[in-house]
N, CA, C and O atoms as a Tinker XYZ file with bonds, in Angstrom:
   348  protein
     1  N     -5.843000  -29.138000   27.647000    73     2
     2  CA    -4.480000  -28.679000   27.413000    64     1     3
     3  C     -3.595000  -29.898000   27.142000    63     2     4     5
     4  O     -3.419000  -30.822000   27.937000    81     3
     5  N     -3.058000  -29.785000   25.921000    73     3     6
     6  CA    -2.034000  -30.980000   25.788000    64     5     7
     7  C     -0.917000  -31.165000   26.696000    63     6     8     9
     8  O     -0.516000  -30.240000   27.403000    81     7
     9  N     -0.447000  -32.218000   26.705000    73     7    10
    10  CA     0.767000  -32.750000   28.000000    64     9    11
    11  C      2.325000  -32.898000   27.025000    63    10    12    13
    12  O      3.428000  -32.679000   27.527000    81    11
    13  N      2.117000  -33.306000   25.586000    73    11    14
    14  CA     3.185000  -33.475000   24.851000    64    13    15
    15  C      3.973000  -32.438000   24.601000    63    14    16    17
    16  O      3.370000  -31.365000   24.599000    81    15
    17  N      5.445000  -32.369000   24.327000    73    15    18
    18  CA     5.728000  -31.122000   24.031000    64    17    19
    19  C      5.226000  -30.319000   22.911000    63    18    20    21
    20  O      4.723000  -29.198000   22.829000    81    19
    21  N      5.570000  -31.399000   21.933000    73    19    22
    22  CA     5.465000  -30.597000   20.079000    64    21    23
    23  C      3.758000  -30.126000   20.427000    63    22    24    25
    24  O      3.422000  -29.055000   19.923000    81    23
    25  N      2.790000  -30.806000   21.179000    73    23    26
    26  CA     1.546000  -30.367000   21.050000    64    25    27
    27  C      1.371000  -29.204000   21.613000    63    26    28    29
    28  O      0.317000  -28.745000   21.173000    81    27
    29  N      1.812000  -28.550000   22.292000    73    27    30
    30  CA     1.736000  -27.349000   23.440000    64    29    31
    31  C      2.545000  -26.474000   22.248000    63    30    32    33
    32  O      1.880000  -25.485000   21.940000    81    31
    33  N      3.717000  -26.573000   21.553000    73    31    34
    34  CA     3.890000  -25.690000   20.379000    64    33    35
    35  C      3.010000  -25.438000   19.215000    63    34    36    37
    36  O      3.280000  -24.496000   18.471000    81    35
    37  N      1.884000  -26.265000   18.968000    73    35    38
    38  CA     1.058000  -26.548000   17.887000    64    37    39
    39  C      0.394000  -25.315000   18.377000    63    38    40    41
    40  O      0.490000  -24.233000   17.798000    81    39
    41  N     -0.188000  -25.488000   19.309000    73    39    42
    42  CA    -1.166000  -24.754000   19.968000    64    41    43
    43  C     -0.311000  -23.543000   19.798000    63    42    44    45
    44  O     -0.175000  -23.116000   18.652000    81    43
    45  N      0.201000  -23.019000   20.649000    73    43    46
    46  CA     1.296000  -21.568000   20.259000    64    45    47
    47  C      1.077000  -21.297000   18.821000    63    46    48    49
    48  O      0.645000  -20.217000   18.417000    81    47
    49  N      1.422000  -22.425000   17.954000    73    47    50
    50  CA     1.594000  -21.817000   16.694000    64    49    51
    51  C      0.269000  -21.324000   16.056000    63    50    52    53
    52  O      0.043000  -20.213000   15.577000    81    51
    53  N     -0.671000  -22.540000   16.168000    73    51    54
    54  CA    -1.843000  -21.983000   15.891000    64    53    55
    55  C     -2.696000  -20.832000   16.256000    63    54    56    57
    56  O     -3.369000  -20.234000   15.417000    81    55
    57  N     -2.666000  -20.502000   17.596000    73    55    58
    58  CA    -2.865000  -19.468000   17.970000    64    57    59
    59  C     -1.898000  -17.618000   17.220000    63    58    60    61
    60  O     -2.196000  -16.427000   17.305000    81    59
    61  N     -1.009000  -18.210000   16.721000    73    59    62
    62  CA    -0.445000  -17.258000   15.974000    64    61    63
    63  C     -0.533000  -16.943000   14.430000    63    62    64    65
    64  O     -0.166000  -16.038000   13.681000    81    63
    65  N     -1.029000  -17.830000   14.355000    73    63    66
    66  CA    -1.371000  -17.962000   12.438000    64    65    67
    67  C     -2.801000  -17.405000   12.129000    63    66    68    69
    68  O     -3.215000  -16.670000   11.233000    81    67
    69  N     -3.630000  -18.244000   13.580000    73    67    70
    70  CA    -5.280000  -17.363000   13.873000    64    69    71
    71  C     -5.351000  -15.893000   13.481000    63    70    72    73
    72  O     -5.977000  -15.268000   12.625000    81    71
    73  N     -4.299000  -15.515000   14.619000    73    71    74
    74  CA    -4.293000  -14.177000   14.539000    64    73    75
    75  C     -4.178000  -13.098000   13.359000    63    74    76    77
    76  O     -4.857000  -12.086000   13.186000    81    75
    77  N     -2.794000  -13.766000   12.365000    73    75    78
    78  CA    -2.313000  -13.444000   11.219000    64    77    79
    79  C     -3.548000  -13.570000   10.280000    63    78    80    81
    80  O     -4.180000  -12.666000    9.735000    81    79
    81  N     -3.744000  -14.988000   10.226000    73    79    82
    82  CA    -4.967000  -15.085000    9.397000    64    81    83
    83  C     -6.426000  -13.792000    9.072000    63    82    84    85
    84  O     -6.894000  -13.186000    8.108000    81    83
    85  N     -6.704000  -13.930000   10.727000    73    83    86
    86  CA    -8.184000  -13.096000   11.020000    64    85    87
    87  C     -7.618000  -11.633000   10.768000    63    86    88    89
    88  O     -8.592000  -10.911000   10.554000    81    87
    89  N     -6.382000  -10.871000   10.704000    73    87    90
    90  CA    -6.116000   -9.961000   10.456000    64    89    91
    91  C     -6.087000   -9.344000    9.010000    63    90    92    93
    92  O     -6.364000   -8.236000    8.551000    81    91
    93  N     -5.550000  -10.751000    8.391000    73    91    94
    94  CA    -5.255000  -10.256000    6.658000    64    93    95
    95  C     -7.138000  -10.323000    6.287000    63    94    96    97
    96  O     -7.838000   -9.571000    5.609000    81    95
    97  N     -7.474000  -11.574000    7.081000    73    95    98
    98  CA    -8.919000  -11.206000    6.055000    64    97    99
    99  C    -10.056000   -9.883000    6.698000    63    98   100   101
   100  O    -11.171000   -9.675000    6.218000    81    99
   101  N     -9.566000   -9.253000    7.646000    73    99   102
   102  CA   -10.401000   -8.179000    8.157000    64   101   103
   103  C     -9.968000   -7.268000    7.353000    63   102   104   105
   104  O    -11.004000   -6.739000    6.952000    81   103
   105  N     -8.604000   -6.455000    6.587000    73   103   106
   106  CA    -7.702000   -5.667000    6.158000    64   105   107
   107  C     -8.779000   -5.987000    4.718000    63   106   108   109
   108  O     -9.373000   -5.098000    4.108000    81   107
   109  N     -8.838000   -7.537000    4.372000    73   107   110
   110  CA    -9.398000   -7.633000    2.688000    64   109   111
   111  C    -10.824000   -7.404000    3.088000    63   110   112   113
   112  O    -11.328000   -7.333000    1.967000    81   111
   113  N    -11.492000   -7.293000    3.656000    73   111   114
   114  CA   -12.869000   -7.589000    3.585000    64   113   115
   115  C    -13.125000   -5.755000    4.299000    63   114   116   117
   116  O    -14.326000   -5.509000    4.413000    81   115
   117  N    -12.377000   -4.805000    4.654000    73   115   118
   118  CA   -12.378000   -3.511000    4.530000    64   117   119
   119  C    -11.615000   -2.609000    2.974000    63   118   120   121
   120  O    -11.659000   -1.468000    2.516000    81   119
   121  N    -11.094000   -3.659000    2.675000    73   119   122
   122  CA   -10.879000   -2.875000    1.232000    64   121   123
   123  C    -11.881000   -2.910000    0.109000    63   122   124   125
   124  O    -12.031000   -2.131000   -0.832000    81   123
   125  N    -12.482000   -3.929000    0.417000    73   123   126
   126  CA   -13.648000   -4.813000   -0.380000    64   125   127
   127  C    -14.628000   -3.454000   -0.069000    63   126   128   129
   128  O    -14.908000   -2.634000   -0.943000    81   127
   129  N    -15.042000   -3.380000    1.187000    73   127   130
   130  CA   -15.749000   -2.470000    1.320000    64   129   131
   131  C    -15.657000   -0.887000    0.735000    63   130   132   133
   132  O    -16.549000   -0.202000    0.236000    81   131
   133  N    -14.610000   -0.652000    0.920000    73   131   134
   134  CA   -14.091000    0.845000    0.607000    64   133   135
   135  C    -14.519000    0.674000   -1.204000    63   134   136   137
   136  O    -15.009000    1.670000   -1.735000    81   135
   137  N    -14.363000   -0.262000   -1.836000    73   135   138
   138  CA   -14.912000    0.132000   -2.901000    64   137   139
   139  C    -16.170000   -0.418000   -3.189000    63   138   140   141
   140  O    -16.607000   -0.881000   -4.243000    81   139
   141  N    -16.528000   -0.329000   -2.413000    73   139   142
   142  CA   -18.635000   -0.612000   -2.690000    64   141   143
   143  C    -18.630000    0.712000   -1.684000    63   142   144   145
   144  O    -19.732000    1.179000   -1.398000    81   143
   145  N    -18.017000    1.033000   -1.402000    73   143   146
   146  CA   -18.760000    2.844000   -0.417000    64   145   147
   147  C    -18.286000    3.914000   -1.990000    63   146   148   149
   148  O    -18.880000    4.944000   -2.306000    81   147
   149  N    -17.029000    3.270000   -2.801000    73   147   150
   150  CA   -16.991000    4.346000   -3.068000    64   149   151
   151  C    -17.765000    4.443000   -4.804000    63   150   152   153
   152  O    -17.888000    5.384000   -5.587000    81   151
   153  N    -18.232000    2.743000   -4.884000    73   151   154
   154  CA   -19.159000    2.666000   -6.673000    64   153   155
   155  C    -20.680000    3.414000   -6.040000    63   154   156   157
   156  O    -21.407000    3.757000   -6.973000    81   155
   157  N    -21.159000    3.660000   -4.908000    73   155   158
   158  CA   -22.128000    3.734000   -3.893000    64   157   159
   159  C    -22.349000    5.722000   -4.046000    63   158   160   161
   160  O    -23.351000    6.437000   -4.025000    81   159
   161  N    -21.169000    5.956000   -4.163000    73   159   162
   162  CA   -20.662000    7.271000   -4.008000    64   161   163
   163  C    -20.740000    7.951000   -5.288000    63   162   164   165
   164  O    -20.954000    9.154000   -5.437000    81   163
   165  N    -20.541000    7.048000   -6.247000    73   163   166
   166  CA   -20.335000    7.215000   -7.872000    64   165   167
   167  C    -18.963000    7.762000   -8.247000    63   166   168   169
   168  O    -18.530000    8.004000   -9.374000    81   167
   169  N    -18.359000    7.909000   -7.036000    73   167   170
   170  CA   -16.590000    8.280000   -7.389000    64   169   171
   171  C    -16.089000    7.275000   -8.222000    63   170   172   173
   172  O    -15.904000    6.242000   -7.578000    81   171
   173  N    -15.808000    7.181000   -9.367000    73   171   174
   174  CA   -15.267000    6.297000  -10.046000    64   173   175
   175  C    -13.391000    6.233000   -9.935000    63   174   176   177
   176  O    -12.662000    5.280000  -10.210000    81   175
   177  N    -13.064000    7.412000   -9.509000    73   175   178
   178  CA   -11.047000    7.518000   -9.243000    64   177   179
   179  C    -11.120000    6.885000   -8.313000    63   178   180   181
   180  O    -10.279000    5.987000   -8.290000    81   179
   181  N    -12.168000    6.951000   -6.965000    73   179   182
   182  CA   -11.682000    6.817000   -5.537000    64   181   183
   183  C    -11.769000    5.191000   -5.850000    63   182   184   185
   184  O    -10.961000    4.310000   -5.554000    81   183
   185  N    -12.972000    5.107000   -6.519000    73   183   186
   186  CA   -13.616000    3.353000   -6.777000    64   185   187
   187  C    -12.515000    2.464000   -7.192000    63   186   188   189
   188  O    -12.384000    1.354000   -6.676000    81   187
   189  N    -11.717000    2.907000   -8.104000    73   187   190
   190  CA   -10.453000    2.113000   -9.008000    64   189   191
   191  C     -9.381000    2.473000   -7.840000    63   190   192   193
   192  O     -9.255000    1.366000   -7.317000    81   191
   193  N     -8.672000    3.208000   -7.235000    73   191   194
   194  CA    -7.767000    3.399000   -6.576000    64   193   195
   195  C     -8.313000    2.643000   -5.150000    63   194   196   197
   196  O     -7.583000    2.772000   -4.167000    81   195
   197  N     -9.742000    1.752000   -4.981000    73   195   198
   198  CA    -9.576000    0.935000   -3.812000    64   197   199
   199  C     -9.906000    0.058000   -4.713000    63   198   200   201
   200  O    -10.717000   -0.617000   -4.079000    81   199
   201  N     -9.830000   -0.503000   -5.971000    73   199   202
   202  CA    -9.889000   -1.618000   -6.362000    64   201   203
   203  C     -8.902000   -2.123000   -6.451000    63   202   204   205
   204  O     -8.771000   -3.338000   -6.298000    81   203
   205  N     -7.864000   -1.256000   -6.745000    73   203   206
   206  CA    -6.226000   -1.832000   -7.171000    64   205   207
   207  C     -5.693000   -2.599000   -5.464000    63   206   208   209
   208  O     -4.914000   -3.545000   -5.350000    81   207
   209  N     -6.453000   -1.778000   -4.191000    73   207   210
   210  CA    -5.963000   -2.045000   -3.366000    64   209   211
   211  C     -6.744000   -3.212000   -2.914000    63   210   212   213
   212  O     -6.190000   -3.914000   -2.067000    81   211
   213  N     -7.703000   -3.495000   -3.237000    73   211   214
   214  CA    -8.804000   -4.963000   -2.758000    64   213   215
   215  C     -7.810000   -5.990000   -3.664000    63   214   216   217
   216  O     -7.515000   -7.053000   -3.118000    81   215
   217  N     -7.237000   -5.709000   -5.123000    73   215   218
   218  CA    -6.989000   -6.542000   -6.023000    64   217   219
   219  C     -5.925000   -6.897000   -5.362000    63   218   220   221
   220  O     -5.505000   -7.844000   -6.026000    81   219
   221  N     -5.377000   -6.782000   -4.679000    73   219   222
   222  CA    -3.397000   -6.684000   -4.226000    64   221   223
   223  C     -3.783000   -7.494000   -2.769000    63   222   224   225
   224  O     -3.022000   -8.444000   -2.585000    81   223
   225  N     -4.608000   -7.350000   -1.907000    73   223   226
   226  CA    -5.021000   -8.053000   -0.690000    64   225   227
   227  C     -5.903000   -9.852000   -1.048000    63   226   228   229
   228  O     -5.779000  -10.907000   -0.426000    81   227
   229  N     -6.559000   -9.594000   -2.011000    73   227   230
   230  CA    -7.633000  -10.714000   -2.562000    64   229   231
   231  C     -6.219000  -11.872000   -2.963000    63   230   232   233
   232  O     -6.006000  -12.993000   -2.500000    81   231
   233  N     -5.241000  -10.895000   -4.224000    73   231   234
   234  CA    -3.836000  -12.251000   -4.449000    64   233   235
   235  C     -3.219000  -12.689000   -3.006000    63   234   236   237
   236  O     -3.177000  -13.842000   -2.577000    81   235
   237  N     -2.737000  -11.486000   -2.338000    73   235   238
   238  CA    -2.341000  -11.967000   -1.340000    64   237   239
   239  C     -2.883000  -13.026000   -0.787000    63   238   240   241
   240  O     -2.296000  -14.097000   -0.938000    81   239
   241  N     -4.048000  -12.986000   -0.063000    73   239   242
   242  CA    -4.786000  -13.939000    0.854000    64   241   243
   243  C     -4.302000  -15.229000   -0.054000    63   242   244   245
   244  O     -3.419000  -16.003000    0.317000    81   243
   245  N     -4.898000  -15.323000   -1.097000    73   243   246
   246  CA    -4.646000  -16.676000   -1.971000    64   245   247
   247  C     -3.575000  -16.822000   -2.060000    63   246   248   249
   248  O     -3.412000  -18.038000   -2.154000    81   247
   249  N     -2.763000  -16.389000   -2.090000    73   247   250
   250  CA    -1.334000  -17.050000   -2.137000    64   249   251
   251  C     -0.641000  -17.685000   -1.055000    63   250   252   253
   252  O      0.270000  -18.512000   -1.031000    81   251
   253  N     -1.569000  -16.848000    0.206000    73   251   254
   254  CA    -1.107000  -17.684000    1.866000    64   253   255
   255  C     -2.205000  -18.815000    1.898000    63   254   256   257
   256  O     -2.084000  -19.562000    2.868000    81   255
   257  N     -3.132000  -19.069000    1.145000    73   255   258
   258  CA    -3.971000  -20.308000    1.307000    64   257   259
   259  C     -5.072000  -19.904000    2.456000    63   258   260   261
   260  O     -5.362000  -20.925000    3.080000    81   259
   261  N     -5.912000  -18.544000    3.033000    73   259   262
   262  CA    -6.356000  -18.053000    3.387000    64   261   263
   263  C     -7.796000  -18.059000    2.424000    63   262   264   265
   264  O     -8.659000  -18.566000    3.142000    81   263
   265  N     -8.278000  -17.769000    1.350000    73   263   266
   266  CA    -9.019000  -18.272000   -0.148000    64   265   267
   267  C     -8.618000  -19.042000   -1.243000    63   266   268   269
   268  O     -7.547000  -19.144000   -1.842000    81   267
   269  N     -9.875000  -19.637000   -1.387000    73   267   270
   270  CA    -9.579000  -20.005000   -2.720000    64   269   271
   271  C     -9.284000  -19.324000   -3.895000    63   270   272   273
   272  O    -10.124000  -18.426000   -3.962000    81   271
   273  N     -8.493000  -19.260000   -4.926000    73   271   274
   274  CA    -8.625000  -18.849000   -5.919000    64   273   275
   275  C     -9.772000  -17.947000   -6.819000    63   274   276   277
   276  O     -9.784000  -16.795000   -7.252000    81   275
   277  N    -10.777000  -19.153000   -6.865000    73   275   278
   278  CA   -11.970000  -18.624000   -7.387000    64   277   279
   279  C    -12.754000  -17.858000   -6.531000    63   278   280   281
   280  O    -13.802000  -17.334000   -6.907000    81   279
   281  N    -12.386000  -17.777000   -5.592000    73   279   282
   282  CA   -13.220000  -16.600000   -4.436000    64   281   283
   283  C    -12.824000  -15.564000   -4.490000    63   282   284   285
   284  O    -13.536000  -14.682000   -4.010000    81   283
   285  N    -11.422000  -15.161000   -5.136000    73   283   286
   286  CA   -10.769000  -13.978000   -5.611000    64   285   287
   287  C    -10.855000  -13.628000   -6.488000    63   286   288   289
   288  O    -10.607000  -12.441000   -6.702000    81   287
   289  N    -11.421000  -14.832000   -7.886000    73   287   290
   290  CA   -11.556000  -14.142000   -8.890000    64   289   291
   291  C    -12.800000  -13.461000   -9.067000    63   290   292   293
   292  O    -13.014000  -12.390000   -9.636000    81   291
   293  N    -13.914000  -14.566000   -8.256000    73   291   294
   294  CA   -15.067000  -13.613000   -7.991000    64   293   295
   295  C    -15.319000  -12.510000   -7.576000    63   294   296   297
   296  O    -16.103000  -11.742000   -8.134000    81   295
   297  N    -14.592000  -12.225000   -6.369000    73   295   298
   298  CA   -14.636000  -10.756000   -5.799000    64   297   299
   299  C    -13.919000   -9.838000   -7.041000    63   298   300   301
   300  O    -14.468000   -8.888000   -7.598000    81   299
   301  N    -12.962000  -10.202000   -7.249000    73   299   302
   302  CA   -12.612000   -9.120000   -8.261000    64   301   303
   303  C    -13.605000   -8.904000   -9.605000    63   302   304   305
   304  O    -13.835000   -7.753000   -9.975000    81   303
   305  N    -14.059000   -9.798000  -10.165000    73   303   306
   306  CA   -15.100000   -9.905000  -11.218000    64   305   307
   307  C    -16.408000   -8.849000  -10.970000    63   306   308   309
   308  O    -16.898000   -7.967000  -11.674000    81   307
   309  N    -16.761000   -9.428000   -9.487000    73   307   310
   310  CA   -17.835000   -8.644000   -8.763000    64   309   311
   311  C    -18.082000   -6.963000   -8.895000    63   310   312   313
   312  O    -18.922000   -6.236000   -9.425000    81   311
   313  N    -16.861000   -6.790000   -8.106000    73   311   314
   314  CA   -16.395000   -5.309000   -8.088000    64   313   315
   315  C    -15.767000   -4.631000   -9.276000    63   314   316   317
   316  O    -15.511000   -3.431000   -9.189000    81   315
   317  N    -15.515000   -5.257000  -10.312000    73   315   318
   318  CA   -14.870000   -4.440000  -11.606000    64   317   319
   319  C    -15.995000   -4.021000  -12.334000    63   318   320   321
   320  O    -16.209000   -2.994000  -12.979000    81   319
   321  N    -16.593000   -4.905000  -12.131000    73   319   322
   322  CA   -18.593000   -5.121000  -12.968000    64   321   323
   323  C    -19.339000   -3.941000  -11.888000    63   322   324   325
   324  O    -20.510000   -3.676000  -12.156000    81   323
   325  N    -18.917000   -3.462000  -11.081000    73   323   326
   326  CA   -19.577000   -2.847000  -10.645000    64   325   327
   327  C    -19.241000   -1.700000  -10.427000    63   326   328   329
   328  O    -20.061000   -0.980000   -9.859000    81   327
   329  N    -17.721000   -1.061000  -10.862000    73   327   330
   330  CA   -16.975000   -0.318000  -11.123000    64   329   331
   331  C    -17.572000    0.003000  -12.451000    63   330   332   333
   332  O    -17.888000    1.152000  -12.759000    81   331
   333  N    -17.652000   -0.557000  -12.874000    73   331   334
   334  CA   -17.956000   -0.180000  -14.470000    64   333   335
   335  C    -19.535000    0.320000  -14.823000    63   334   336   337
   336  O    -19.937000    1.036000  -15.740000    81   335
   337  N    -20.194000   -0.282000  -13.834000    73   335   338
   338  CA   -21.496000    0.767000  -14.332000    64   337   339
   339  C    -21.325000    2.052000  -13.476000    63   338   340   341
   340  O    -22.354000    2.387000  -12.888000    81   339
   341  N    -20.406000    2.717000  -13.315000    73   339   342
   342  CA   -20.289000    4.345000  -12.776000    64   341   343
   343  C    -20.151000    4.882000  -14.098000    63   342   344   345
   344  O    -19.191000    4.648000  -14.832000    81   343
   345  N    -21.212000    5.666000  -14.407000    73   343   346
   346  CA   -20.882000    6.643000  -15.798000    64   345   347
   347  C    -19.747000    7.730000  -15.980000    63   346   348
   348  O    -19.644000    8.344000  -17.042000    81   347
């Protein structure tokens, strides 16, 4: 346990950003899912209406510095390509 002040706030803070953090990427990595249950399903409406919502969580994360860029463009690449072979 730190003795300094600003260090004992670090800690606070970090412990609060953890949280924020591990939350946004549990929220993206269940939307992610919802559309591999639903290309899985062959629903192609349900598939695009959780892609729009994976696509909107994936910018997010990257924009808080949570992913890289290219880890978003992959996932989205991933899942559109796989959206697309539903006949």
């Amino acid at each position: 346990m730190p003795n300094i002040k600003s260090q004992k706030k670090r800690v606070i803070t970090n412990d609060k950003r953890h949280l924020a953090n591990a939350s946004q990427k549990t929220r993206l990595k269940s939307a992610i899912k919802a559309v591999k249950t639903a290309v899985e399903a062959n629903d192609k409406d349900a598939a695009q209406t959780a892609y729009s919502v994976a696509s909107k969580h994936l910018d997010k994360a990257v924009s808080s510095n949570i992913y890289h860029k290219n880890y978003a463009a992959r996932q989205k690449s991933r899942l559109a390509k796989a959206i697309n072979t539903i006949a």
